[in-house]
Chimera marker file (.cmm) of the C-alpha trace (Angstrom):
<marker_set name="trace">
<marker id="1" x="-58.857" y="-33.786" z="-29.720" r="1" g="1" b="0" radius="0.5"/>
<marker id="2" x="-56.316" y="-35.572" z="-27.474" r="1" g="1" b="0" radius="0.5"/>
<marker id="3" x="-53.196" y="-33.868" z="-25.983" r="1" g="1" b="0" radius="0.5"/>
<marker id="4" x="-51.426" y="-36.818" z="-28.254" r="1" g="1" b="0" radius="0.5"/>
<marker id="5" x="-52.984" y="-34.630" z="-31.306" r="1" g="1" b="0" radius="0.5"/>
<marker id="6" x="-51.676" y="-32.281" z="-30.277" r="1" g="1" b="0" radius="0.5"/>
<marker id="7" x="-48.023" y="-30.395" z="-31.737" r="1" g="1" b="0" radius="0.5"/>
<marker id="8" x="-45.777" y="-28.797" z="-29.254" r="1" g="1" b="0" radius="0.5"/>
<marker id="9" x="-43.552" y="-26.773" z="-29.026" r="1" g="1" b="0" radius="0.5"/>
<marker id="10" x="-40.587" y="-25.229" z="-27.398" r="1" g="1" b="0" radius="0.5"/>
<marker id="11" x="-38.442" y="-22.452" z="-27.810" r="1" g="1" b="0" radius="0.5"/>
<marker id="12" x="-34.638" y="-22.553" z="-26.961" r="1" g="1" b="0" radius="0.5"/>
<marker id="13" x="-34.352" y="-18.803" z="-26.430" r="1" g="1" b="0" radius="0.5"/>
<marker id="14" x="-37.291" y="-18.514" z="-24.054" r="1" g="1" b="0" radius="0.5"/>
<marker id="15" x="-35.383" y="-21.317" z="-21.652" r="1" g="1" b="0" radius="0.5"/>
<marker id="16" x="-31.926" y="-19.295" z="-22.031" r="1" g="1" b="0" radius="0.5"/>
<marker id="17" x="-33.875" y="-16.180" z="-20.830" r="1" g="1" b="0" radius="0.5"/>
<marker id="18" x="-35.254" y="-17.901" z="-18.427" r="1" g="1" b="0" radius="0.5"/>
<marker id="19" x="-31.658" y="-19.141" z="-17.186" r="1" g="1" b="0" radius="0.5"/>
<marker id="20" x="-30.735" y="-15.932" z="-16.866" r="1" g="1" b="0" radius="0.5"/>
<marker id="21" x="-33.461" y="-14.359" z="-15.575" r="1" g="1" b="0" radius="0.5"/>
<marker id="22" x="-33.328" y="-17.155" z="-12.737" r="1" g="1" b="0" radius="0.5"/>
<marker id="23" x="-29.142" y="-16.895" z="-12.136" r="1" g="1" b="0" radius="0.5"/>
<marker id="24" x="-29.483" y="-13.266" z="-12.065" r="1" g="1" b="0" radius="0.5"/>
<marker id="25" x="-31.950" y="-13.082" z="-9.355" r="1" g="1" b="0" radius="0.5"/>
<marker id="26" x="-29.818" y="-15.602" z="-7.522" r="1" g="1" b="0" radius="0.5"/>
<marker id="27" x="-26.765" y="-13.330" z="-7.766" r="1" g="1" b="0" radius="0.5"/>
<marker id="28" x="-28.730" y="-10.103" z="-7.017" r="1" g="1" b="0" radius="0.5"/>
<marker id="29" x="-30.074" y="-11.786" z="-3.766" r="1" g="1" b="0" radius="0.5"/>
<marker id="30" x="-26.556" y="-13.273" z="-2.862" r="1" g="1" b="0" radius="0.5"/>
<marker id="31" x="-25.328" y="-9.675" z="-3.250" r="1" g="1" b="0" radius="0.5"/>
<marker id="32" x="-28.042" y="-8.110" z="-0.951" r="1" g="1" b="0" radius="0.5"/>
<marker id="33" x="-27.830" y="-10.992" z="1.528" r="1" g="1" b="0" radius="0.5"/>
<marker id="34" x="-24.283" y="-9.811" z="2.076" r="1" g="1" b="0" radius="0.5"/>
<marker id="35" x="-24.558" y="-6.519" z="2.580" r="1" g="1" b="0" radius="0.5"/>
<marker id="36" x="-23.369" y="-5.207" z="-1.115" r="1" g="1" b="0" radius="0.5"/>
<marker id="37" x="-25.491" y="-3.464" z="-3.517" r="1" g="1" b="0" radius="0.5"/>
<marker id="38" x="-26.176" y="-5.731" z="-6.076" r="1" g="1" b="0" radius="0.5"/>
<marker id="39" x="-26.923" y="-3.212" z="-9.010" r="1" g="1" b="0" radius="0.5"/>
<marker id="40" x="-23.305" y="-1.432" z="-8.282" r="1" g="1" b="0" radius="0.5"/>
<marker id="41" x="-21.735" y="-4.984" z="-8.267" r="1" g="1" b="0" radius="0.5"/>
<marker id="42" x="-23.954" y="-6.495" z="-11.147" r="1" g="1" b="0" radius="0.5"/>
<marker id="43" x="-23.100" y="-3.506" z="-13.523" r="1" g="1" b="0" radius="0.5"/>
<marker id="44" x="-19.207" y="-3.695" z="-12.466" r="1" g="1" b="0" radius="0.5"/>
<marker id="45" x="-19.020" y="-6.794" z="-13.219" r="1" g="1" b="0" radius="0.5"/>
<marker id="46" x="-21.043" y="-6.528" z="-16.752" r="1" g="1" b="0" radius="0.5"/>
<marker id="47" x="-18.559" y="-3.348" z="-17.263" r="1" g="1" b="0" radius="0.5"/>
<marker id="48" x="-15.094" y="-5.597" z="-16.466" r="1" g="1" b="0" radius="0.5"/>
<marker id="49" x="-15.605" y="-8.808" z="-16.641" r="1" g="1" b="0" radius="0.5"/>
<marker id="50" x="-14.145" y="-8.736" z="-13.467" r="1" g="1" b="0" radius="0.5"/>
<marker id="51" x="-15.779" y="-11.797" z="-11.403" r="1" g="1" b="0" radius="0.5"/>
<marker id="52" x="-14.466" y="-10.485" z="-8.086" r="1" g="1" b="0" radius="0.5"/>
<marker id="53" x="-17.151" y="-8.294" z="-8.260" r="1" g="1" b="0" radius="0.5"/>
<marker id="54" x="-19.698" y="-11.340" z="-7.501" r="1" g="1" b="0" radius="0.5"/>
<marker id="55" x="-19.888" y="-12.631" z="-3.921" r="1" g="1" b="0" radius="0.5"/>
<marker id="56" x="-19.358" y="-16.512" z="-3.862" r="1" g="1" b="0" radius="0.5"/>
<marker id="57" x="-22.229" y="-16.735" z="-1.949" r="1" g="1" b="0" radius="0.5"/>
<marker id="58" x="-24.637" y="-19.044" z="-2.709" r="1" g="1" b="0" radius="0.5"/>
<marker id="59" x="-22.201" y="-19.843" z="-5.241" r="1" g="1" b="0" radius="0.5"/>
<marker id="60" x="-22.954" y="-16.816" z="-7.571" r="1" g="1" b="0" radius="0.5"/>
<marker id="61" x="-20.003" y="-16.392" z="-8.628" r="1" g="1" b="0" radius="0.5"/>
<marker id="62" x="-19.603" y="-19.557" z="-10.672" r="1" g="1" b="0" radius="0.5"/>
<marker id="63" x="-23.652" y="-19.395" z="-11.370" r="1" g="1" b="0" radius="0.5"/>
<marker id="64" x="-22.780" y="-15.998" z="-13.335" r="1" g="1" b="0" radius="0.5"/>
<marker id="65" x="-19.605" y="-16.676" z="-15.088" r="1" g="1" b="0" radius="0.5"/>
<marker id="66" x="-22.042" y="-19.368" z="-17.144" r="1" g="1" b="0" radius="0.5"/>
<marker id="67" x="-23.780" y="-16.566" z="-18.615" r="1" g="1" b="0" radius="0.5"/>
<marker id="68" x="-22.180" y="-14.780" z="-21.577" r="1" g="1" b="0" radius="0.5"/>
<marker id="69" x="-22.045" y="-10.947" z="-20.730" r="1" g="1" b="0" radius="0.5"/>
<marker id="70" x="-23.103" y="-10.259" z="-24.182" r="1" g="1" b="0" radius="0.5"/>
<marker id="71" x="-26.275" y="-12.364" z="-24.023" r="1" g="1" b="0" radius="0.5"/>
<marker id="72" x="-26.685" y="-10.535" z="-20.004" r="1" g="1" b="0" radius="0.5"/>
<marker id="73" x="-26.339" y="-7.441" z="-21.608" r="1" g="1" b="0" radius="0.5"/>
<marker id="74" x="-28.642" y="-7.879" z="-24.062" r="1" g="1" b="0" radius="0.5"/>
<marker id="75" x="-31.077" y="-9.341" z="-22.101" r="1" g="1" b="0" radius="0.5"/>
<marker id="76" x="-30.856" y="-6.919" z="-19.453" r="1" g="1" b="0" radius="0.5"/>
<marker id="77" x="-31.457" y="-3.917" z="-22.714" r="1" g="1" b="0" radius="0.5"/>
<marker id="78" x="-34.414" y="-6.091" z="-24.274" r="1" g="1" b="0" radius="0.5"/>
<marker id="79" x="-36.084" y="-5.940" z="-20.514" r="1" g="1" b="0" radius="0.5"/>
<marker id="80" x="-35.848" y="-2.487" z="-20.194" r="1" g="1" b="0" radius="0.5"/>
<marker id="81" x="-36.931" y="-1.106" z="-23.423" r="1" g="1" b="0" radius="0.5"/>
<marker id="82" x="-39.447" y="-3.626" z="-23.343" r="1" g="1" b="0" radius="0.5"/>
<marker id="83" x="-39.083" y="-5.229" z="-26.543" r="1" g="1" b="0" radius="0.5"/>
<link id1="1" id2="2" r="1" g="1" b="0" radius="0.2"/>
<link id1="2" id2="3" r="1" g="1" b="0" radius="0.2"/>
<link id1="3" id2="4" r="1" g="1" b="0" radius="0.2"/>
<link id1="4" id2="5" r="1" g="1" b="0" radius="0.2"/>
<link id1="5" id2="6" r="1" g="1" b="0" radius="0.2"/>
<link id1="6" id2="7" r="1" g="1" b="0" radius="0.2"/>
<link id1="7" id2="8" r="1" g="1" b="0" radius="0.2"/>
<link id1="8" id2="9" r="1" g="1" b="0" radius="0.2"/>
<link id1="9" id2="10" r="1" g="1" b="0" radius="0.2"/>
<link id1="10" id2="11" r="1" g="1" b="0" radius="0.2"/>
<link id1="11" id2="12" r="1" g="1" b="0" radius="0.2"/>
<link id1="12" id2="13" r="1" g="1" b="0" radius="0.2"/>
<link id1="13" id2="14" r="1" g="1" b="0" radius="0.2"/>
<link id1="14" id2="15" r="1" g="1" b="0" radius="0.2"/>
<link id1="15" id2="16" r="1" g="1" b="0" radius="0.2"/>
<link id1="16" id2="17" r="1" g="1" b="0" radius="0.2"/>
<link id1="17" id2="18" r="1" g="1" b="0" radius="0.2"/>
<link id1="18" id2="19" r="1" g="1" b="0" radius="0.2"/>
<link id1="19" id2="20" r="1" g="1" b="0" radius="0.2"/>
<link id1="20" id2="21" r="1" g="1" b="0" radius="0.2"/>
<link id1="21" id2="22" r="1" g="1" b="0" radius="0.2"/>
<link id1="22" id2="23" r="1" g="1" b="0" radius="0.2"/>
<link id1="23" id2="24" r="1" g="1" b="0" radius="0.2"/>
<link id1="24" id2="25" r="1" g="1" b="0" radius="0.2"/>
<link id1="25" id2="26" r="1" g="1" b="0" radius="0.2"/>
<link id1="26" id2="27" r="1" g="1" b="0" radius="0.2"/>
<link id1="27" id2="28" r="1" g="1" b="0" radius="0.2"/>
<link id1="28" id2="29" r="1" g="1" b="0" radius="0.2"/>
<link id1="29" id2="30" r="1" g="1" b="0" radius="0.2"/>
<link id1="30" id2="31" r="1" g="1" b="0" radius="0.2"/>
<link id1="31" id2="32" r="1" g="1" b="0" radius="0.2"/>
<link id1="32" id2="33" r="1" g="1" b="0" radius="0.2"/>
<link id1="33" id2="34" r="1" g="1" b="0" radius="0.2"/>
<link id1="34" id2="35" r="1" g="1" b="0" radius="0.2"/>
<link id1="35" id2="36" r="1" g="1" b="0" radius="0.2"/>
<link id1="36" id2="37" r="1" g="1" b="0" radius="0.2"/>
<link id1="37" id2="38" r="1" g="1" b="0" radius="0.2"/>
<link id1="38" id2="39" r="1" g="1" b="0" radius="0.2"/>
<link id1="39" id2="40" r="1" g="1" b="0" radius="0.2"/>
<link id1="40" id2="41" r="1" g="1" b="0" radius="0.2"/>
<link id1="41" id2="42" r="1" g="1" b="0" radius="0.2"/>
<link id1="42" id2="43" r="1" g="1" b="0" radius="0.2"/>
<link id1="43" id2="44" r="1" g="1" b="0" radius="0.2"/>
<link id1="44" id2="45" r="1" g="1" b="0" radius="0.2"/>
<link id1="45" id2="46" r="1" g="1" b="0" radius="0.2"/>
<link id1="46" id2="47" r="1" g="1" b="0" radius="0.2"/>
<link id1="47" id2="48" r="1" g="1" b="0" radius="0.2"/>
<link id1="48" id2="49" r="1" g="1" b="0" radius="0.2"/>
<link id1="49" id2="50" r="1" g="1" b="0" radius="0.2"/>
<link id1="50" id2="51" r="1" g="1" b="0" radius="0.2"/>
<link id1="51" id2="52" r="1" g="1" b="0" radius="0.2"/>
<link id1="52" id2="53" r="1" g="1" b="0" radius="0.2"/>
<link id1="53" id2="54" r="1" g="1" b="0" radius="0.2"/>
<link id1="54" id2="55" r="1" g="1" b="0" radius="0.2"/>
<link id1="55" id2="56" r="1" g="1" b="0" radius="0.2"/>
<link id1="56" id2="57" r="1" g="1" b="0" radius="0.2"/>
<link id1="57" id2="58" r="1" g="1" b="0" radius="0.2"/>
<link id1="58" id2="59" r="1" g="1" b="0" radius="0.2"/>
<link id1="59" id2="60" r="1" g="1" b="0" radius="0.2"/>
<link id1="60" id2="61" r="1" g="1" b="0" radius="0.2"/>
<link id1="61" id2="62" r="1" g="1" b="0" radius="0.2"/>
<link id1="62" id2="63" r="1" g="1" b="0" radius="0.2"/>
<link id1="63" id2="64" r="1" g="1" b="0" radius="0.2"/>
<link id1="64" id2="65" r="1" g="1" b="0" radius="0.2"/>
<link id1="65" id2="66" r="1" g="1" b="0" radius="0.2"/>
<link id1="66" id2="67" r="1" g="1" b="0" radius="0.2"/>
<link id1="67" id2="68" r="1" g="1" b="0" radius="0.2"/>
<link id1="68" id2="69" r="1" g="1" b="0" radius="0.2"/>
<link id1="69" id2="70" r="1" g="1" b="0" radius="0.2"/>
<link id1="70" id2="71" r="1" g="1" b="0" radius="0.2"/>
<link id1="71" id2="72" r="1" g="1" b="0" radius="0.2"/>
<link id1="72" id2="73" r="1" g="1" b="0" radius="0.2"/>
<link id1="73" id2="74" r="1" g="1" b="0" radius="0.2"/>
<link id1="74" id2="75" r="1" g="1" b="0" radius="0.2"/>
<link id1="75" id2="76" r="1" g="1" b="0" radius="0.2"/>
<link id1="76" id2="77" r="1" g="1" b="0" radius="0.2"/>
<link id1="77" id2="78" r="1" g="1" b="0" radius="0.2"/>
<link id1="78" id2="79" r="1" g="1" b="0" radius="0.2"/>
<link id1="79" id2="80" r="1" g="1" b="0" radius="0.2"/>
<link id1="80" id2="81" r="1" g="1" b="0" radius="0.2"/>
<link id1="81" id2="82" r="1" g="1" b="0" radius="0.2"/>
<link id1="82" id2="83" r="1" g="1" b="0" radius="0.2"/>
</marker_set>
């Protein structure tokens, strides 16, 4: 059977986790590359809303205000109870 046979497929989900998974890292590292600790800052921001909590380094700032806090959030809870 050729690949052409073949169905595909694609989950939009799996690509927005994967967004987020990739702009979070980006932020964290931003964070840590200036000298803040990211979790503090992360989890202030998640908490307020409050972008000032986000370096614009690297341009995280911007990169994380694309992400919906609720889907973060949830994300960030799936993760970590490993569901």
């Amino acid at each position: 059977m050729s690949n052409i046979d073949k169905t595909l497929t694609f989950s939009i989900v799996d690509d927005k986790e994967s967004e987020i998974k990739t702009t979070l890292m980006t932020v964290y590292n931003s964070l840590e590359e200036k000298g803040y600790n990211p979790q503090n800052q992360i989890v202030g921001y998640i908490l307020s809303g409050d972008p000032t909590y986000i370096t614009n380094h690297n341009n995280a700032r911007s990169l994380i205000c694309k992400i919906d806090r609720d889907d973060l959030l949830g994300l960030l809870l799936k993760y970590y109870l490993g569901v």
